[in-house]
NUPA-68741 format. One line per 10 residues: their letters; for each residue x, y, z of N, C-alpha, C. Coordinates in steps of 0.2 Angstrom, whole numbers, plus 5000, padded with zeros to 4 digits. Example, Ala and Ser with C-alpha at 12.3 -4.5 7.8 and 13.67 -1.06 7.14 Angstrom:
residues 2
AS> 5066,4972,5039,5062,4978,5039,5066,4984,5039 ~ 5064,4989,5035,5068,4995,5036,5064,5000,5039
end
This chain:
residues 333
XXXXXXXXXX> 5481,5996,5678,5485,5992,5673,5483,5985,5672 ~ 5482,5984,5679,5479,5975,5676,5473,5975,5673 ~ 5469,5980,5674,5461,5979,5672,5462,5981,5665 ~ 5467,5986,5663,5469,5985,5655,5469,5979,5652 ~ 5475,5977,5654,5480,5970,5651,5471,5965,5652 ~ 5469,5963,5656,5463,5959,5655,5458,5960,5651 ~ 5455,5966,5651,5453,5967,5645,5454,5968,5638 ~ 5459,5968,5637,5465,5968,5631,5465,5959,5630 ~ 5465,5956,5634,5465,5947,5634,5457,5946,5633 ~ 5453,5948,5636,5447,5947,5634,5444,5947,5626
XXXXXXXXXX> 5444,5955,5624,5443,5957,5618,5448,5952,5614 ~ 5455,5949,5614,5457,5946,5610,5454,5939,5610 ~ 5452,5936,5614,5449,5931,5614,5443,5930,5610 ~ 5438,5937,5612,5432,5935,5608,5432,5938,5598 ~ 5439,5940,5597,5441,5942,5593,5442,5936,5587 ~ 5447,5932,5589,5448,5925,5588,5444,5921,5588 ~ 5438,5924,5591,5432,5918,5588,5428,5919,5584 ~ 5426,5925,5582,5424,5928,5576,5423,5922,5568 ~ 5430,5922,5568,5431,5919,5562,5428,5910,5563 ~ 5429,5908,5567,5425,5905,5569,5418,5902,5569
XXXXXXXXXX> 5414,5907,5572,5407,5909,5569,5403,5908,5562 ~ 5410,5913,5558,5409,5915,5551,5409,5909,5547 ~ 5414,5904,5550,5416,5898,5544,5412,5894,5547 ~ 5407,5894,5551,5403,5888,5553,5400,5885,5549 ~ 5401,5877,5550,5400,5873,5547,5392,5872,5544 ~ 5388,5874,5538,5382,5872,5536,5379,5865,5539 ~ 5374,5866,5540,5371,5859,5544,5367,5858,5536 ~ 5369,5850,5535,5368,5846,5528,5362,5843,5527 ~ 5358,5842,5523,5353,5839,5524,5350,5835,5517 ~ 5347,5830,5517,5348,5824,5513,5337,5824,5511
XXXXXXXXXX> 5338,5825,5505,5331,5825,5503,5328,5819,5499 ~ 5323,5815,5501,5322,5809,5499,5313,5810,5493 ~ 5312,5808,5486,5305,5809,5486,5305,5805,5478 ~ 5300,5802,5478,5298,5795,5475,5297,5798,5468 ~ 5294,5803,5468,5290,5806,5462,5298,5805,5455 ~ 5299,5805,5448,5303,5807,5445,5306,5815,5445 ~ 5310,5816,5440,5314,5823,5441,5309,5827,5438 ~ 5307,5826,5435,5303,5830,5426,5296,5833,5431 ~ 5292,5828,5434,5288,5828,5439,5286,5836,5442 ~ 5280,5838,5438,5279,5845,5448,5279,5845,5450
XXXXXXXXXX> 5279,5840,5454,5278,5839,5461,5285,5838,5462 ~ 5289,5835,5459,5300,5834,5461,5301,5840,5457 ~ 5300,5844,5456,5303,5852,5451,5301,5854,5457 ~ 5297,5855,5459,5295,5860,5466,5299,5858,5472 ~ 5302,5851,5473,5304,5849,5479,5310,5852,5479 ~ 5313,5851,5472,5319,5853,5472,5318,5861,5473 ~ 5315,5865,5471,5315,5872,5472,5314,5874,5477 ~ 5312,5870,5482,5309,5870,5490,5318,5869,5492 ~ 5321,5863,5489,5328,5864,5492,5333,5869,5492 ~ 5333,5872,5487,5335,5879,5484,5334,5886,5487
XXXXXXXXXX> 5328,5887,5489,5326,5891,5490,5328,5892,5497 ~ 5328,5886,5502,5329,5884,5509,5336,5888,5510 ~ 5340,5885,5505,5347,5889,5506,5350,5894,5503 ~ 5345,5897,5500,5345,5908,5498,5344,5910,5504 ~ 5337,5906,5509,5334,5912,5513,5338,5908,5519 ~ 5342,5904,5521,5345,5905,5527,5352,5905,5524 ~ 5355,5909,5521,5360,5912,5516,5366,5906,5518 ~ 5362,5899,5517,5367,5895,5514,5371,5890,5523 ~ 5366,5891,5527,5367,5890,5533,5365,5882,5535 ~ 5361,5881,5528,5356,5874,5528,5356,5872,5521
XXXXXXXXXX> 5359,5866,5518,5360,5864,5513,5359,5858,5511 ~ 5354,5855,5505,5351,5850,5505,5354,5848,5497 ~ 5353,5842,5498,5356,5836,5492,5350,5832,5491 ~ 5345,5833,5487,5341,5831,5483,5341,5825,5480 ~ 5337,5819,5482,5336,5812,5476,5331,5811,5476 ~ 5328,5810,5467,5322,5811,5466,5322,5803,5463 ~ 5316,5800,5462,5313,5796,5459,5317,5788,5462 ~ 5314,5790,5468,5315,5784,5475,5324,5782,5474 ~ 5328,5786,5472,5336,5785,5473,5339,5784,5479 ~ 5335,5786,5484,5338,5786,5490,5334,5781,5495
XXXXXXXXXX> 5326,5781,5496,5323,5778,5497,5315,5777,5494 ~ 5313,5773,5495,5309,5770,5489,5300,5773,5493 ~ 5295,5773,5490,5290,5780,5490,5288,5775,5499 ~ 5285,5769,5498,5282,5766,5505,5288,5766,5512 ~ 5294,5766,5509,5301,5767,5515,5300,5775,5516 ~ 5299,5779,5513,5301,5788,5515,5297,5789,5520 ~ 5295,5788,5525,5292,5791,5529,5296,5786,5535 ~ 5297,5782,5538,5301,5775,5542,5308,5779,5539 ~ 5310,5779,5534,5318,5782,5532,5319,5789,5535 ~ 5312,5795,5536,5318,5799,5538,5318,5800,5546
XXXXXXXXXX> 5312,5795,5547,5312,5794,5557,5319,5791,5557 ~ 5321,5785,5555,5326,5783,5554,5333,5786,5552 ~ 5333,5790,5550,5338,5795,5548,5341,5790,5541 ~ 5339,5786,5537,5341,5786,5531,5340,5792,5527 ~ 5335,5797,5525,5338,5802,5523,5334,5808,5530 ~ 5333,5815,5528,5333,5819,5533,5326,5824,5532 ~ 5324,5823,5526,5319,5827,5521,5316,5819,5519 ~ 5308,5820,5519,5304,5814,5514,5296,5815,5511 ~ 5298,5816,5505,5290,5818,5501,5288,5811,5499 ~ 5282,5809,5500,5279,5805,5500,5271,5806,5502
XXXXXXXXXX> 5265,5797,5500,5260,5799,5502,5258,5794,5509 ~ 5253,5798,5514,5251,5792,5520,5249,5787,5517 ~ 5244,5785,5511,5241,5780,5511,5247,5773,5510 ~ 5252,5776,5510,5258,5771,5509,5259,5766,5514 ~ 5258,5770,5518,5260,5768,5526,5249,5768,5528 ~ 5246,5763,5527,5240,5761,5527,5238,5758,5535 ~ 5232,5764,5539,5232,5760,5544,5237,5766,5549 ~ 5243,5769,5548,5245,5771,5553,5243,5778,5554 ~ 5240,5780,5549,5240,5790,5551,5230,5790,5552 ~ 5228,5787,5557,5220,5786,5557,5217,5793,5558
XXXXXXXXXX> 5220,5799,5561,5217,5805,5559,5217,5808,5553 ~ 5222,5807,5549,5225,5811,5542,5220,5806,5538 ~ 5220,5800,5541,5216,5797,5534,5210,5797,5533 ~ 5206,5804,5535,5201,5805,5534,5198,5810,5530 ~ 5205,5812,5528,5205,5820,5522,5206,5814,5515 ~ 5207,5809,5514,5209,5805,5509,5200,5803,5508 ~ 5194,5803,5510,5189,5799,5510,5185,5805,5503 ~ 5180,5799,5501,5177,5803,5497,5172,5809,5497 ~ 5174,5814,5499,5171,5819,5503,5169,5824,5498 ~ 5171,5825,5492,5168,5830,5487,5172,5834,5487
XXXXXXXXXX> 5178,5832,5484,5183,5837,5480,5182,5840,5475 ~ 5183,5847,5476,5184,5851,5467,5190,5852,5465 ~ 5195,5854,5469,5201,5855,5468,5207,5854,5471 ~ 5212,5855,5471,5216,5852,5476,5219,5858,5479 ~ 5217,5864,5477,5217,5869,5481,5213,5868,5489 ~ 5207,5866,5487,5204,5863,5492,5208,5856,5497 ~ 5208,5852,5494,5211,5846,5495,5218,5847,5501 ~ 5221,5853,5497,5227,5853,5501,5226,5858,5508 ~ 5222,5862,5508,5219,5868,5513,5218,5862,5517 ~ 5214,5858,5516,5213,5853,5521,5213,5849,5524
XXXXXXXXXX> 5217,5847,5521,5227,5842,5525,5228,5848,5529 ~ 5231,5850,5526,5236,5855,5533,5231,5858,5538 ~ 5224,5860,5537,5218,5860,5541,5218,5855,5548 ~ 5218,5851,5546,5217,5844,5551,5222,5843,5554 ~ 5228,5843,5550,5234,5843,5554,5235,5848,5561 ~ 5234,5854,5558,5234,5859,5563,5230,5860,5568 ~ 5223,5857,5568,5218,5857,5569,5220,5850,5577 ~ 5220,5843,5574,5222,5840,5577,5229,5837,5582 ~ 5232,5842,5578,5241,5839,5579,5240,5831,5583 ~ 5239,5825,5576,5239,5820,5579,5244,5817,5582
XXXXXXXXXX> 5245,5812,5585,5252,5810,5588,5251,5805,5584 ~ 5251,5803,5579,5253,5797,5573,5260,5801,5571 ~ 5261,5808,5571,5265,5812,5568,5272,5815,5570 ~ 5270,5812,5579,5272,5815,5582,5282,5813,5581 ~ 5283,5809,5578,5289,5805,5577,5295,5808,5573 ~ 5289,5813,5568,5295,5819,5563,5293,5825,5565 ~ 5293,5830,5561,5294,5834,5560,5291,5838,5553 ~ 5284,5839,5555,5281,5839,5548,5281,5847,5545 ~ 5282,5849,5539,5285,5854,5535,5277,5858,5532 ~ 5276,5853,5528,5268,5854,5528,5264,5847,5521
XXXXXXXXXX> 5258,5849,5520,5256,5841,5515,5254,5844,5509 ~ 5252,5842,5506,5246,5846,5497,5244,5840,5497 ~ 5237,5839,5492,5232,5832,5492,5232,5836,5484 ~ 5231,5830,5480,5231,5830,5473,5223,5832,5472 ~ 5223,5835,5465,5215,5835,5463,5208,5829,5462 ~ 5203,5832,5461,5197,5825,5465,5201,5820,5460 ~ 5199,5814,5462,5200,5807,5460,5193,5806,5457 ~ 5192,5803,5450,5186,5802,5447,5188,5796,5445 ~ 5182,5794,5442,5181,5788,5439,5181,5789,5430 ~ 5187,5785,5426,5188,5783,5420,5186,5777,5416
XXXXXXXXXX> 5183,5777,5412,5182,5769,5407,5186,5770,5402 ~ 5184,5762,5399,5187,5761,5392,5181,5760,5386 ~ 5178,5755,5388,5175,5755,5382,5166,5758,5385 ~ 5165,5759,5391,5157,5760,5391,5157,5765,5396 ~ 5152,5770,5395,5150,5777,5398,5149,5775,5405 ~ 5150,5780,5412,5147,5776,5415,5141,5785,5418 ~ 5135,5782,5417,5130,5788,5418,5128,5785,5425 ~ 5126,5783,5426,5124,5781,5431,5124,5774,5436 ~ 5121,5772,5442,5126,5768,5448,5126,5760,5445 ~ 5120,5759,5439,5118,5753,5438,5124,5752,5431
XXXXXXXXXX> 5125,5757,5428,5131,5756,5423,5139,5753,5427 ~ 5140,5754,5433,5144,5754,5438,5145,5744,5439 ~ 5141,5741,5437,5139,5736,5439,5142,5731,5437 ~ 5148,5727,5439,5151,5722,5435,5158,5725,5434 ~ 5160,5731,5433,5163,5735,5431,5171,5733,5433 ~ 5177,5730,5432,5182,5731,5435,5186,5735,5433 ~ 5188,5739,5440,5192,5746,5442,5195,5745,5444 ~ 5202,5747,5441,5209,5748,5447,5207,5754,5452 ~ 5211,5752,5458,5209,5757,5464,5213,5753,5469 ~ 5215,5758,5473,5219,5756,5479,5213,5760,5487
XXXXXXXXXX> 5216,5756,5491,5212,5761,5497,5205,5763,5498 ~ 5206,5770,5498,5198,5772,5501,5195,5772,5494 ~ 5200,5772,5488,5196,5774,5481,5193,5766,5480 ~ 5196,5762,5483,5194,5754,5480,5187,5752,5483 ~ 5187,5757,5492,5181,5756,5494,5175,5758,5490 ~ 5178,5765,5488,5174,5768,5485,5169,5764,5480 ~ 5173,5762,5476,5172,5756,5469,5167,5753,5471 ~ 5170,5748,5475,5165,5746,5480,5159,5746,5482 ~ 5156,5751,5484,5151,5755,5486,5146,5757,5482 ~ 5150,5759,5476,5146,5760,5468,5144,5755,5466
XXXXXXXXXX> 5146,5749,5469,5142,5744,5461,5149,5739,5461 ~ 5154,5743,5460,5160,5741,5455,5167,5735,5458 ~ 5168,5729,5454,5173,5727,5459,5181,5732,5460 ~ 5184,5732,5463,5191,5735,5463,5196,5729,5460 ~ 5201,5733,5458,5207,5727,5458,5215,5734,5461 ~ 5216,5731,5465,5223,5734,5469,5227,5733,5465 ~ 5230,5738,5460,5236,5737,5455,5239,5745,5457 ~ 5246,5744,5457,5250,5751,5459,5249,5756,5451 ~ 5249,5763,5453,5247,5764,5446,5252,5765,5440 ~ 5257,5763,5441,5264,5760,5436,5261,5757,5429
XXXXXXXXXX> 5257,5750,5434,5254,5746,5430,5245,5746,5426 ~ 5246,5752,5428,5237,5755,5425,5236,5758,5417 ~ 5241,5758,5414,5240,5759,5408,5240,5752,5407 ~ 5245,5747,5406,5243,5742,5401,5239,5737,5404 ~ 5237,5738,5409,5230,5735,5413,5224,5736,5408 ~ 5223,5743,5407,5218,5745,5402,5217,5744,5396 ~ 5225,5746,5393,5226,5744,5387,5222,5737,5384 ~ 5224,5731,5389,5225,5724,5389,5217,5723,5390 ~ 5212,5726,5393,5208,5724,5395,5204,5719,5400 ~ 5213,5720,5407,5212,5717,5414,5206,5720,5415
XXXXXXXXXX> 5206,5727,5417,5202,5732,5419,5198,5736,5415 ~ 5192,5737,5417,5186,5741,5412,5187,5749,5414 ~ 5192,5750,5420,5193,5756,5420,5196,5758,5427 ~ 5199,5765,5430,5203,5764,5434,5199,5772,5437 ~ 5199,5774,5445,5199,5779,5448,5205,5781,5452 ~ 5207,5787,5448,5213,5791,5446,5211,5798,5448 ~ 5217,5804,5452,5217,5811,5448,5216,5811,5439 ~ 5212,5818,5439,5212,5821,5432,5217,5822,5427 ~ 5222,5824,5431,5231,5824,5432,5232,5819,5427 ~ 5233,5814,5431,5234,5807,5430,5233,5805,5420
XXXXXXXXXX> 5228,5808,5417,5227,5805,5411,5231,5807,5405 ~ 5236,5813,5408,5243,5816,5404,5250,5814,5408 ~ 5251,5814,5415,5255,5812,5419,5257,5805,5417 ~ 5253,5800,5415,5255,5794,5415,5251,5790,5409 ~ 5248,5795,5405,5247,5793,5399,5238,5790,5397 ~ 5237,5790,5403,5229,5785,5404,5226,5787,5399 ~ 5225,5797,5397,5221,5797,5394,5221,5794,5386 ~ 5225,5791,5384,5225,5788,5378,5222,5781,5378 ~ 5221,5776,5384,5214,5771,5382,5210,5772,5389 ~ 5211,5777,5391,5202,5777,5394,5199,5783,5390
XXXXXXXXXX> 5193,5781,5389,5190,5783,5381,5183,5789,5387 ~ 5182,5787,5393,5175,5792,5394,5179,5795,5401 ~ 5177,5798,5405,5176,5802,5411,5171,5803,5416 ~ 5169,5800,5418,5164,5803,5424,5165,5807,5428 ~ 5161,5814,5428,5164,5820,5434,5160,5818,5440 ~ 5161,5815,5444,5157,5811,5450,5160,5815,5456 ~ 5161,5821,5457,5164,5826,5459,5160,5827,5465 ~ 5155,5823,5467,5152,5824,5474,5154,5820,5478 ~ 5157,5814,5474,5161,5808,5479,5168,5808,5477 ~ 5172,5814,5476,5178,5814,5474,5183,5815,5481
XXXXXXXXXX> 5188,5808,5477,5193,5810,5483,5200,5811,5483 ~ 5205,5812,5488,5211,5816,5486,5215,5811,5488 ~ 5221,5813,5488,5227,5806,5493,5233,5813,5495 ~ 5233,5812,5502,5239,5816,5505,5245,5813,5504 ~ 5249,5820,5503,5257,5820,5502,5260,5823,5509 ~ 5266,5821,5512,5268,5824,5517,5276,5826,5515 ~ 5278,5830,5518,5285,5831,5516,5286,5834,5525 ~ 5290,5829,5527,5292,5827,5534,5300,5830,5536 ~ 5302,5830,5542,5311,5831,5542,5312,5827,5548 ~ 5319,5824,5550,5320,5820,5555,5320,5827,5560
XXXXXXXXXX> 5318,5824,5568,5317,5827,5572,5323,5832,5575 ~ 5329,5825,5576,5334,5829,5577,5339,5833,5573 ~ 5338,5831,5565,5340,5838,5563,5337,5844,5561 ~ 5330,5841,5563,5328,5851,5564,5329,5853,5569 ~ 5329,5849,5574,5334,5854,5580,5340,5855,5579 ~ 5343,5853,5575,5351,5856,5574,5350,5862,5571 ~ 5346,5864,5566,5345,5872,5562,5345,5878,5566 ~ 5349,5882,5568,5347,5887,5572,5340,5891,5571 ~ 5338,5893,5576,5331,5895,5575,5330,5902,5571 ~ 5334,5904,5566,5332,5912,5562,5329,5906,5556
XXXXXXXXXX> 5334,5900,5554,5332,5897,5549,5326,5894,5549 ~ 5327,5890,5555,5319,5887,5556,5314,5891,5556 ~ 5314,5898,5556,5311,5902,5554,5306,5901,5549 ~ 5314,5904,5544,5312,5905,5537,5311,5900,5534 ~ 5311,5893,5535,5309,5887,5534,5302,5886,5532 ~ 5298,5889,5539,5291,5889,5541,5290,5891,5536 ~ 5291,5898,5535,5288,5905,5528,5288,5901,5523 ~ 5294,5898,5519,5295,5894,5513,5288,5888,5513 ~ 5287,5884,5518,5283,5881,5519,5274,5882,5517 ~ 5275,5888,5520,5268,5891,5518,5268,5894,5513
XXXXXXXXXX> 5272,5895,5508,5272,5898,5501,5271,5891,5496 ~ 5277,5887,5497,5277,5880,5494,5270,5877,5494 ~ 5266,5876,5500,5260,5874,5502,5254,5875,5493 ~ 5256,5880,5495,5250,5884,5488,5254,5883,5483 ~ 5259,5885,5481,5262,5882,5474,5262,5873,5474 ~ 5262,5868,5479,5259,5863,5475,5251,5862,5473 ~ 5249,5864,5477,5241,5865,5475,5241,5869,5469 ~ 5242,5874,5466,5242,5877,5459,5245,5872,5455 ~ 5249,5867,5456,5253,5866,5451,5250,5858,5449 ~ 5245,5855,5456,5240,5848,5453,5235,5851,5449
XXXXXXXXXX> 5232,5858,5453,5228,5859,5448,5229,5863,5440 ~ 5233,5865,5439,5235,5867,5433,5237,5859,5429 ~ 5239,5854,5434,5240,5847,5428,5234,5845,5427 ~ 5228,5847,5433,5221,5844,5431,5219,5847,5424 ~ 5221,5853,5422,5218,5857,5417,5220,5853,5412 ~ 5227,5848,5411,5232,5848,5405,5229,5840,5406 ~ 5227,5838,5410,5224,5830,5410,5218,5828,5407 ~ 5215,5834,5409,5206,5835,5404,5206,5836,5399 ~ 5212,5839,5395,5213,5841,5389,5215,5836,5385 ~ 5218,5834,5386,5222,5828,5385,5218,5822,5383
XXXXXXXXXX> 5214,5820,5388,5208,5816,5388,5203,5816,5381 ~ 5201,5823,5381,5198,5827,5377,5201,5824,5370 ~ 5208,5828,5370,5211,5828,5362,5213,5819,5360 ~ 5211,5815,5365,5213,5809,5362,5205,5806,5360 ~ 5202,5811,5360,5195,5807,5358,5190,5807,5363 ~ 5194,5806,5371,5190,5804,5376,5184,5811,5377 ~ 5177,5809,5381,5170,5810,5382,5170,5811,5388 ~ 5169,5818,5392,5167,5818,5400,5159,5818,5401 ~ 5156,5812,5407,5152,5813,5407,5148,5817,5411 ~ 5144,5821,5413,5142,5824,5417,5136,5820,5423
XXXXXXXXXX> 5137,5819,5429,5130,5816,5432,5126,5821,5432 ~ 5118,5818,5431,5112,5824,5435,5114,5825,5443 ~ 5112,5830,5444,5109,5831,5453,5107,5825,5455 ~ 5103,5823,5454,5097,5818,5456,5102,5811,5456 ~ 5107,5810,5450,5111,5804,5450,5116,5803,5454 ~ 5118,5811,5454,5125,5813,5460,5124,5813,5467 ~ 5116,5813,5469,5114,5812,5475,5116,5804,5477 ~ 5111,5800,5472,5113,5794,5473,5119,5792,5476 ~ 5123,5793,5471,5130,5792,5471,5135,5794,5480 ~ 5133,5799,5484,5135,5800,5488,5131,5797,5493
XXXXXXXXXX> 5125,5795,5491,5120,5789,5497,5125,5782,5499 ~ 5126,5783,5491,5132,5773,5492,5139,5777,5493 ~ 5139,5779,5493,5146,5779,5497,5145,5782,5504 ~ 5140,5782,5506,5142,5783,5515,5146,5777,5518 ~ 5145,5773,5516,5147,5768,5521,5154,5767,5519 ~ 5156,5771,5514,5165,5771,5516,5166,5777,5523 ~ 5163,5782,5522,5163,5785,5527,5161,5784,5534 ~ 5155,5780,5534,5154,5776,5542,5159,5772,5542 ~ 5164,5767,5537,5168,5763,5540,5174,5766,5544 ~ 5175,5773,5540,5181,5777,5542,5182,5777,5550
XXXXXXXXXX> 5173,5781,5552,5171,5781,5559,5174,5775,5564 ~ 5170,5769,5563,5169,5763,5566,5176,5763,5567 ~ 5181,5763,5563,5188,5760,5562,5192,5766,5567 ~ 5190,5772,5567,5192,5776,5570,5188,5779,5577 ~ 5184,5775,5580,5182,5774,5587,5184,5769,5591 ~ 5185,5763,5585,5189,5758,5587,5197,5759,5590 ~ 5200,5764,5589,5208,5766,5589,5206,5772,5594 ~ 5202,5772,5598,5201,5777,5602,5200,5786,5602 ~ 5200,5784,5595,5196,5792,5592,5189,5793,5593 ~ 5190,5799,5591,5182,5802,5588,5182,5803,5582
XXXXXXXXXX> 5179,5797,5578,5179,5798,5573,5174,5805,5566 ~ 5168,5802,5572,5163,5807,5569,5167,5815,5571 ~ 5169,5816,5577,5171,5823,5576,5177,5824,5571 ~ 5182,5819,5569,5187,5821,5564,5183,5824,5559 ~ 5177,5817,5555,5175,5816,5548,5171,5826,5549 ~ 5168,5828,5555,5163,5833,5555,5169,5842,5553 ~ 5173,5839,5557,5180,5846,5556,5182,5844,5548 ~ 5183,5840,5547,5186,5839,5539,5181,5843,5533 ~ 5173,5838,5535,5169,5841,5530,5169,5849,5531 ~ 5169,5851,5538,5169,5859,5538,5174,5864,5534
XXX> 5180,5859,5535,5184,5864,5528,5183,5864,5521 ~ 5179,5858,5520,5176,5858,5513,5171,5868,5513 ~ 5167,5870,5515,5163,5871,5513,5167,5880,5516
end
């Protein structure tokens, strides 16, 4: 009779927790990302948040601010280590200097698309799992389409037309500039249309994207497809460490999977804006120029020494740099 009565106390016990279980609190999560709403690349984040909480049927729930409302594009990566927010889409080169592995899929390596671009980032990553990263909890990256060089008023065919030339450009693209001939000017690209318009600058190297995205193509009047020295800029979308440990792990799961799907839909969706950027350029009058072989070889001559500098810079921090730059080019091809 007693071993009844006890398990009669038992079963009611685990009975009464049931509900319990059921109403368990959703673990909340806060998503930070610079782009505006209208944006591909914020349409998709948001639908990356969305999606998060269909496949783990509402067990992980995210609150979306788009267009730096919650933290500003150079703070989202330091904010979600930080835990100001818990999710953050943004680019490394923001944070310049700290991701020395990752910043070598940024260089001018010979991008065709960001199909590519992005295969590559997450290559390296996977490949290296650097300890620059070690601090979040990375989701996955996508690299925008090649970065080219644009003018206003003069064609650029060749490295000697490059000469005198000032270029907006940040980073490895300013080295780039650089290397060609051309001086850089560090201007954020906010300010790159009425830079052009005004005549501070002879021209800016940007994605293709870029010339619909943010208007360029209406005063830069040519394109150069310099596609042998084209470069990309990583995106990462990160989560705080500790609350991806709070997710139970069916959802971390499906997390992953979303992850891997997402990956290719932003890749389809820079390059699908590359299509709309070229056209655009196009219908406002603007002239793509094409390099020969023989000029395009050039053109990757002078830009080695952004590539040697990568090395130098990344021997000096106790890498290999040559073996990164060599893994990197291999996923090019």
């Amino acid at each position: 009779m007693k071993k009844i009565i006890l398990s009669l106390a038992v079963l009611a016990v685990l009975c009464a927790s049931l509900p319990a279980v059921a109403d368990a609190e959703p673990v909340k999560l806060t998503y930070s990302n610079f782009f505006p709403p209208a944006n591909h690349q914020s349409v998709l984040a948001e639908q990356w948040c969305r999606e998060v909480e269909k496949r783990t049927d509402g067990k992980v729930v995210i609150d979306y601010y788009p267009g730096g409302t919650l933290t500003k594009a150079k703070q989202t990566y330091d904010g979600v280590v930080e835990g100001m927010s818990d999710i953050g889409l943004s680019c490394l080169p923001y944070s310049r200097g700290r991701f020395p592995v990752m910043a070598a899929v940024d260089l001018p390596l010979g991008y065709k698309t960001a199909a590519q671009a992005t295969a590559t980032a997450n290559a390296v990553y996977e490949h290296f799992k650097p300890e620059e990263l070690a601090d979040v909890e990375v989701m996955y990256f996508n690299g925008h389409g090649p970065g080219l060089l644009f003018t206003t008023t003069k064609p650029v065919r060749t490295l000697e037309d490059m000469q005198g030339l000032k270029i907006r450009s940040t980073g490895n693209s300013a080295q780039l500039v650089q290397a060609l001939g051309g001086t850089p000017v560090a201007k954020p690209m906010p300010e790159n249309y009425q830079l052009l318009q005004k005549g501070v600058v002879d021209g800016s190297m940007h994605p293709i994207e870029s010339n619909k995205s943010f208007k360029l193509g209406e005063v830069c009047k040519f394109g150069t497809d310099s596609f042998d020295v084209a470069y990309t800029t990583v995106f990462f979308i990160v989560m705080n460490k500790a609350k991806w440990a709070s997710i139970d792990p069916e959802s971390r799961e499906a997390i992953r999977q979303i992850n891997k799907e997402w990956t290719a839909k932003h890749a389809k969706a820079w390059d699908d804006a590359d299509v709309d950027g070229r056209q655009y350029l196009i219908d406002q009058g603007g002239q793509i120029i094409e390099l020969t072989p023989e000029e395009s070889a050039r053109w990757v001559e002078a830009a080695k020494p952004v590539i040697d500098g990568y090395i130098a810079d990344a021997d000096a921090r106790g890498l290999n740099g040559a073996a990164i730059i060599e893994f990197t080019r291999s996923t090019l091809k």
